[in-house]
N, C-alpha and C positions, 0 to 999 in steps of 0.2 A: 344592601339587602337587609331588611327588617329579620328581627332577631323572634325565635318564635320560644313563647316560653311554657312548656307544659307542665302543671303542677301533676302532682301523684296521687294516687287515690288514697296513699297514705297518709297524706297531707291532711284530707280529709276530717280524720281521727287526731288527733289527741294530743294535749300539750296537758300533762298530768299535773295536777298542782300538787304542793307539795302535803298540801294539808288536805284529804280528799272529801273530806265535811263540806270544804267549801266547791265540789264541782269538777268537773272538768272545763274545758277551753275545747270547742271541736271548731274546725274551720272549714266551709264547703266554699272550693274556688271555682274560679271561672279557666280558661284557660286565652290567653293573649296572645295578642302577633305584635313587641314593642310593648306598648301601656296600655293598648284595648282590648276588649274582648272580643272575640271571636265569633260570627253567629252563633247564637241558636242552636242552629241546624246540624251545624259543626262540631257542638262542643262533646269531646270526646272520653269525659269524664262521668257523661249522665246526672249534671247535676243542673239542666235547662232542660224547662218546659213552658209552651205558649197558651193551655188550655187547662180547662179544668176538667177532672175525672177522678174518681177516687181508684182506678187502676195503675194509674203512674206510680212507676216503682219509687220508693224511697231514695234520695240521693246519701242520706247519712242518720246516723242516730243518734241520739240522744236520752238524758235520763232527766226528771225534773231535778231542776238545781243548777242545769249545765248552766254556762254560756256558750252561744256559737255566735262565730262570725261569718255571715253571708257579703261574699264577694258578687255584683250584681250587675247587670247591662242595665242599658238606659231604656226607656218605652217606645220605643221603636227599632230595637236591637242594633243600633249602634247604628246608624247610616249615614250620619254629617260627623264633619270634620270640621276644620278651623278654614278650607277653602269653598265648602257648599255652598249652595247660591238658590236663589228662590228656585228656579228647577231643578232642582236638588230636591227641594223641598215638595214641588208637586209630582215627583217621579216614587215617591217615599211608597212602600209597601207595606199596609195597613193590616194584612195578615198576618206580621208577626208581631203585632201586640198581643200581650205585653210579654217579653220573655223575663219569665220567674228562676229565681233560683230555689231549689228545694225538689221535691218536698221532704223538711226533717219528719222524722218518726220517732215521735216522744216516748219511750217505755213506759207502759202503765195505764195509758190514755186510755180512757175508752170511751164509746158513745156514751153521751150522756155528761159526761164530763166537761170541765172549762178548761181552754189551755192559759194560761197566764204569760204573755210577754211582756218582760220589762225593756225598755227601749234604750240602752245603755250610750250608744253614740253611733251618729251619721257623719259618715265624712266622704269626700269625691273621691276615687279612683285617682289613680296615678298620671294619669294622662289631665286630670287638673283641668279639664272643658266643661262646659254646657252649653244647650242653646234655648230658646224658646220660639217656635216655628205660628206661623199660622197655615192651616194645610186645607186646603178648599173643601167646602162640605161636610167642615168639622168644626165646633166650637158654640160660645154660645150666640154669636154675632155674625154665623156662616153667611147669611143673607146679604149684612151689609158688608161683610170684608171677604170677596170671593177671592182674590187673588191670594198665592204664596208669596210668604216672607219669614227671614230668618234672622236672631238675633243670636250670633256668638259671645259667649260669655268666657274670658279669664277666670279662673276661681284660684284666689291667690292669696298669701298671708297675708295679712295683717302689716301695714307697716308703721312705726314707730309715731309718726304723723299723724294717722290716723283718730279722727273723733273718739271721743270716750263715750258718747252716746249710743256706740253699737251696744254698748252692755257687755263687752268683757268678749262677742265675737272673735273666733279665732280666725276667721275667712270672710273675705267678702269679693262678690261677681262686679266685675264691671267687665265693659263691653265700647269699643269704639263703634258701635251700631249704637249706642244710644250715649253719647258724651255728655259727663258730668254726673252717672248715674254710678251710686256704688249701694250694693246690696251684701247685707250681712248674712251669713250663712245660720237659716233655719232649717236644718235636715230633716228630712224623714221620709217612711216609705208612701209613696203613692198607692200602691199595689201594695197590701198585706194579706193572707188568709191563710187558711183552714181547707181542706177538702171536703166537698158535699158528698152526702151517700147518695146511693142512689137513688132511692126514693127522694130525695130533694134535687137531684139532678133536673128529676122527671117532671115533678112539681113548676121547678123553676122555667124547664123546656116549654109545657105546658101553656103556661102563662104570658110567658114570650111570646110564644107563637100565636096566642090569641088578641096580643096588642098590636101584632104585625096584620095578622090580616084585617083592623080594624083602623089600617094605615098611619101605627106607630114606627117612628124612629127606631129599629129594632136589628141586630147584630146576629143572625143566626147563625149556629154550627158552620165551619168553614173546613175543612177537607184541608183545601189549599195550603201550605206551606206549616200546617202543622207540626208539631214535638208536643210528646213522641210521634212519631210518624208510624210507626207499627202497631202503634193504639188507634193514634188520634186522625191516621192520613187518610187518602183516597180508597176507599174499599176496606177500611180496617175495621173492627170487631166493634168499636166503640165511636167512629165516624160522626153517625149523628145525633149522638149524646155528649159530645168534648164541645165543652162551655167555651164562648169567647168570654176574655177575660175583662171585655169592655166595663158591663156594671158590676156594680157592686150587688152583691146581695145576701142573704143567711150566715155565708161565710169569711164576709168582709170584703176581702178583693177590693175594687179600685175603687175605696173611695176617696182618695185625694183629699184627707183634711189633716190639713196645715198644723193643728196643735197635738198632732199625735210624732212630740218629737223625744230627745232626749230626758228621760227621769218619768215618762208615762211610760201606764202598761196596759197594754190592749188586752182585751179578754172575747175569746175565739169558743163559741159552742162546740165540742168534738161529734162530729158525725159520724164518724169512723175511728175503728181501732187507731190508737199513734195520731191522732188527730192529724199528720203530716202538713205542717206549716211551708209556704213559698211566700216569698216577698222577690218587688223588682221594682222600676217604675221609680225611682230613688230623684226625690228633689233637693236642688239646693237648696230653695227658698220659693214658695208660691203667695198670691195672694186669695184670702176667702173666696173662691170660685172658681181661680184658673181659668178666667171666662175666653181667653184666643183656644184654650183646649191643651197645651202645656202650659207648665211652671218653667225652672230653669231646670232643665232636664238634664240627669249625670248617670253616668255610670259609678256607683258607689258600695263603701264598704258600709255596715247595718253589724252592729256588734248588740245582742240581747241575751239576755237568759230566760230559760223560759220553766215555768212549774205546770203543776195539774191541781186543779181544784175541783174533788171529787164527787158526783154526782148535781154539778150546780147549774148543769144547761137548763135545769127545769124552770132557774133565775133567770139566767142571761139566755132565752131564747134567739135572742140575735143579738152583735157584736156590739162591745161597751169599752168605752177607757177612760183611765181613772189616772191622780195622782197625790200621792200627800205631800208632794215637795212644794214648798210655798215658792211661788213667786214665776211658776213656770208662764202663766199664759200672761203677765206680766210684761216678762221679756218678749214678747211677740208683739206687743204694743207699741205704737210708736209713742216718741217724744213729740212732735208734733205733726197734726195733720189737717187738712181741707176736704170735708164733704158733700155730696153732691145728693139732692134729694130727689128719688120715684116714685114716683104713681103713677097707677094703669092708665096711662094716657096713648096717642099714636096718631099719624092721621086719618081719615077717614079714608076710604079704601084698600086700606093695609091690614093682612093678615100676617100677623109674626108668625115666623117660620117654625117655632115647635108649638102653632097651636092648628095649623093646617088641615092635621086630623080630625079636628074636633066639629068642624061648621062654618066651614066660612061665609057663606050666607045670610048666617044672626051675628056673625064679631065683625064680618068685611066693614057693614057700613059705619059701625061704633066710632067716635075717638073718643071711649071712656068707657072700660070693662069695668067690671064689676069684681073686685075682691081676687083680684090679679097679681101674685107675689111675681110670677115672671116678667109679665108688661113691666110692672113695676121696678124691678132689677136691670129690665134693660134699659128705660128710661132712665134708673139715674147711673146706670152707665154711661151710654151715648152725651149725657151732661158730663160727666167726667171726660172724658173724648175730647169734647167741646172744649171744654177748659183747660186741658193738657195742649191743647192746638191753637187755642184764644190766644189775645193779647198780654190775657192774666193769669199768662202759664209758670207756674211756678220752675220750669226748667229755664236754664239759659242759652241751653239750645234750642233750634227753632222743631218741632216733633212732627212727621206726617205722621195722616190718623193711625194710618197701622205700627208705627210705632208707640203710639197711645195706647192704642188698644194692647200691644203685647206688654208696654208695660202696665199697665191693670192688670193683665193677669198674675204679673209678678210681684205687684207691690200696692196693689188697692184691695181691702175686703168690702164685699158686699153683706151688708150686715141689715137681717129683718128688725126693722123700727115699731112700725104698728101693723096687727092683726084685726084688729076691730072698728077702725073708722071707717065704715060702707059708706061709696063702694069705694074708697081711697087708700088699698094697704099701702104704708109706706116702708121703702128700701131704700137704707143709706149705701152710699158707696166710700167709703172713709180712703185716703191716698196719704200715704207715708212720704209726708215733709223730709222725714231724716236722711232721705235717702239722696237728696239732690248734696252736691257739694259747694 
């Protein structure tokens, strides 16, 4: 029988330092059955939510100076394990992304204000897993890779063996779903923000909803499986104003970029009194795009401090991060790699699948768009594919495509080369050599 483990709300609060200049230590956890967390739905602590609203009550407090440590689920609230299997993976329940932990309530905050997060360190959960799924009708490739697939990941020390090329990594993923691959552990949060007021709620609904009915790719307010559920659920007060947490926007939220990890610090516009920060969505390690639509997805610990920077939203209008530590995006770099080069090319009767909305009529018959950074990214994707699959694969295993493709998302950035040679933008797709063994 699995051991169930409930932390205390007291837990919550406070590990005093000795010297109170420098802060306190607040911890907002999750609550476990063994090493996982526990839904969402479940967690009986109040310190999970899947939506955004600036009515969710606060899970903890905080003062500027603190640090906290956020305990977190993974971006799909937990639903594979070490035995799931591609229907596992198309069974997956996409209304509960993302569950957040939070939201803290910074004292002092107030609209108008910046919150300042420093990003002190990302590490995996106890249970020491990942995976990286491709899940039908999701991603940037959904067209060409409709079926699910799943790659479990170890997330495991370091051993003495080990390359000195990770750069001093203390973790790295590998995975008997893709043999001979080892990935060094880059953390950081997927999902980070801020709570929108309501007036930006509205704004934000607004707009949404006007790209939807104009037959955009678009995530509206969802009822269904909600938290809070007494806000955010079926018939609740606040229904169809609780944000999916899908994009990113004003407030930060999902946007999944990779160099927001240890020794940066994000800067969040305060909307609201306590700015009330949630982060979740916790990666090992992604590559520039995430393009299967995960990274190597973990449920993780997120330990930052966070300050106020008083009256400076009127600067940072929308979310910015910075760092003075030399050498951070450095280490994100590989030691060596092979890139693949795009342009808005395709063949003739083909509309890519996020431009649908727009006219397929004047791009159907094209095989050559005009100033196309997406054509262009998928193209030199699909070349990377190609070459991860070819004869002049740099693996020594032999890869089907959808293992190509998932590992792109993990370990190849998509990187804009040229904006100005009409109509030929080019995008590199750059693939991390170090990572084969």
């Amino acid at each position: 029988m699995k051991s169930v483990v409930f932390a205390t709300a007291a837990a919550m609060l406070v590990l005093t330092s000795a010297r109170p200049s420098f802060g306190r230590t607040i911890r907002i956890p999750v609550t476990r059955v063994g090493s996982v967390p526990v839904p969402c739905a479940e967690e009986r602590l109040g310190t999970c939510h899947n939506r955004w609203h600036p009515a969710i009550r606060p899970a903890a407090t905080a003062n500027p100076g603190d640090t906290v440590i956020f305990e977190t689920r993974d971006a799909l609230d937990n639903p594979f394990d070490r035995s799931s299997t591609p229907e596992t993976v198309a069974a997956a329940n996409l209304n509960l992304v993302h569950p957040l932990t939070g939201p803290l309530f910074v004292r002092g905050a107030e609209r108008g204000d910046v919150l300042a997060v420093t990003i002190l360190d990302v590490v995996p959960g106890p249970d020491q897993f990942g995976y990286t799924v491709i899940i039908p009708g999701f991603g940037f490739l959904r067209d060409v890779f409709p079926n699910p697939a799943i790659v479990h990941w170890e997330l495991q020390r370091r051993t003495d063996g080990d390359k000195e090329d990770d750069r001093g990594a203390r973790q790295v993923a590998t995975s008997a779903d893709l043999p001979g691959v080892r990935i060094p552990l880059h953390g950081f949060t997927g999902t980070i923000g801020v709570a929108l007021g309501l007036p930006e709620i509205e704004t934000a609904f607004q707009r949404e909803q006007q790209l939807m009915k104009a037959g955009g790719f678009v995530l509206p307010p969802q009822p269904l499986d909600a938290v809070p559920s007494d806000l955010c659920g079926l018939g609740r007060p606040a229904a169809e104003r609780c944000l999916r947490t899908i994009p990113p926007r004003e407030n930060g939220g999902n946007t999944d970029i990779k160099q927001m990890v240890k020794g940066t610090t994000l800067l969040f516009p305060c909307f609201v009194d306590g700015c009330l920060l949630s982060m979740g969505d916790v990666h090992f390690a992604q590559g520039d795009g995430e393009v299967s639509g995960t990274a190597i997805e973990m449920n993780g610990i997120v330990t930052v401090k966070v300050d106020v920077r008083r009256g400076q939203a009127a600067f940072v209008p929308f979310p910015q991060f910075e760092s003075s530590r030399r050498g951070i995006l450095k280490e994100l770099e590989p030691e060596r790699f092979i890139a693949t080069i795009g342009i808005p090319i395709k063949p003739a009767g083909v509309v890519i699948v996020e431009e649908t909305w727009i006219d397929g009529v004047r791009l159907g018959p094209l095989t050559n768009q005009s100033e196309d950074v997406t054509l262009a990214a998928r193209d030199a994707l699909l070349k990377m594919i190609d070459l991860l699959t070819g004869p002049q694969s740099p693996s020594s295993f032999k890869l089907s495509r959808d293992q190509a493709y998932i590992l792109c998302s993990v370990a190849c950035d998509l990187r804009i080369s040229n904006l100005v040679d009409v109509p030929n933008f080019v995008v590199s797709d750059f693939l991390q050599l170090d990572i084969f063994r």
